[in-house]
N, C-alpha and C positions, 0 to 999 in steps of 0.2 A: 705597033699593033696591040700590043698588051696595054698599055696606054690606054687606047682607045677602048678596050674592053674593059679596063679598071673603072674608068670616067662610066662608060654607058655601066656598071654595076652600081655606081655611085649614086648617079642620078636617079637610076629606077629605086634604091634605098631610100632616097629622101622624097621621090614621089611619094611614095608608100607611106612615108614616116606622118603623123599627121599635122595639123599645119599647130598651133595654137589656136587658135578660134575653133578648132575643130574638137580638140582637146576639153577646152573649157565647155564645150556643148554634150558632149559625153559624159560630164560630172552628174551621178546621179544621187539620190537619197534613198535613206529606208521608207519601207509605204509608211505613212501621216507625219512623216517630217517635212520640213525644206530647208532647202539649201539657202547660204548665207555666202558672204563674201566678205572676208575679215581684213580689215586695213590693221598697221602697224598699230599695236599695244592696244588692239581692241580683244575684252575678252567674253569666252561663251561661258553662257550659263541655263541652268537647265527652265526650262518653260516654265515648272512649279514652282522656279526659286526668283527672288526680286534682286537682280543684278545691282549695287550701288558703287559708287568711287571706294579707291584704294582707304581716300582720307574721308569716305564718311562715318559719322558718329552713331550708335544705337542708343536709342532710347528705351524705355516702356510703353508697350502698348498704349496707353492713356495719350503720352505726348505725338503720337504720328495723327498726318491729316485724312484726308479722304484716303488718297493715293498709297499710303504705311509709311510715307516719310515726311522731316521736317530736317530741312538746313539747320545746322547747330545755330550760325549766326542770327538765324530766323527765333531759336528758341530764346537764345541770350536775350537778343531785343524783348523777345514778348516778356519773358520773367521781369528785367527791367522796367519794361511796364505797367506792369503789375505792381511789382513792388512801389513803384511812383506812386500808384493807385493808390495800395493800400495805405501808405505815406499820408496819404490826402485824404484820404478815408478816417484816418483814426484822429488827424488834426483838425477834423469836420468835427466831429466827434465829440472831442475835447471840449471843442469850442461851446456846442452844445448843451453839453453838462454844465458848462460853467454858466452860461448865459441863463439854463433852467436853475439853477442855486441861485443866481441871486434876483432872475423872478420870483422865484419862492418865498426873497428876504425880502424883497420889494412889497409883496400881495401881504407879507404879515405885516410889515409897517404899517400898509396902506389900512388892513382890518383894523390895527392896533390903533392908531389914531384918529380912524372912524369911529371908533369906540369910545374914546378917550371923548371925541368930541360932542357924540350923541349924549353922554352922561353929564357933560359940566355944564353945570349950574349957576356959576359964576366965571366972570372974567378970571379970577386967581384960578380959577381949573382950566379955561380954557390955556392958561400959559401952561402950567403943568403938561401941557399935552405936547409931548417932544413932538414934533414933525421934522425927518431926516431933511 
């Protein structure tokens, strides 16, 4: 008989007790929050703060996108090419310069030997007239 009274205390305990489903639906928040549900190695962070990986990098404001952030591997590559750029940029450049010098030497030849040949008078001057 006691048996039987122990079981029927038992039972009516774990009536009472409440199930899980019942549990999780009890969970409640403070007013203007909500509630979340965290899997393993997820972590909180506060609403005004920008949550990022354990392994991410900070920059300077200057360097982040719309969003405040940039993948470092994102950053490498672009400085990379950039730097390719400017690479290419300064051997544009170069090339430039060099190619305006010696149009420059060209256009004085070209003056200087116009000249040479507007004035001779003779074949003997016209040979005098270097032509590069």
């Amino acid at each position: 008989m006691r048996a039987v009274i122990l079981l029927a205390c038992c039972l009516t305990a774990l009536s009472l007790a409440p199930s899980r489903s019942e549990a999780q639906q009890a969970f409640s928040c403070p007013w203007g929050t909500d509630g979340a549900c965290l899997d393993f190695g997820d972590k909180v962070c506060d609403r005004t703060a920008k949550c990022v990986d354990e392994d991410a990098v900070c920059f300077s404001s200057n360097t982040c996108n719309f969003s405040g952030f940039v993948c470092k591997s994102d950053l490498d590559e672009a400085v990379r090419k950039h730097d390719d750029l400017v690479d290419e940029y300064n051997d544009l450049l170069n090339n430039y310069r060099e190619m305006s010098r010696r149009a420059d030497t060209l256009r004085e030849d070209l003056i200087e030997v116009g000249d040479c040949l507007a004035t001779a008078q003779t074949l003997d001057d016209f040979r005098e007239c270097h032509v590069p």
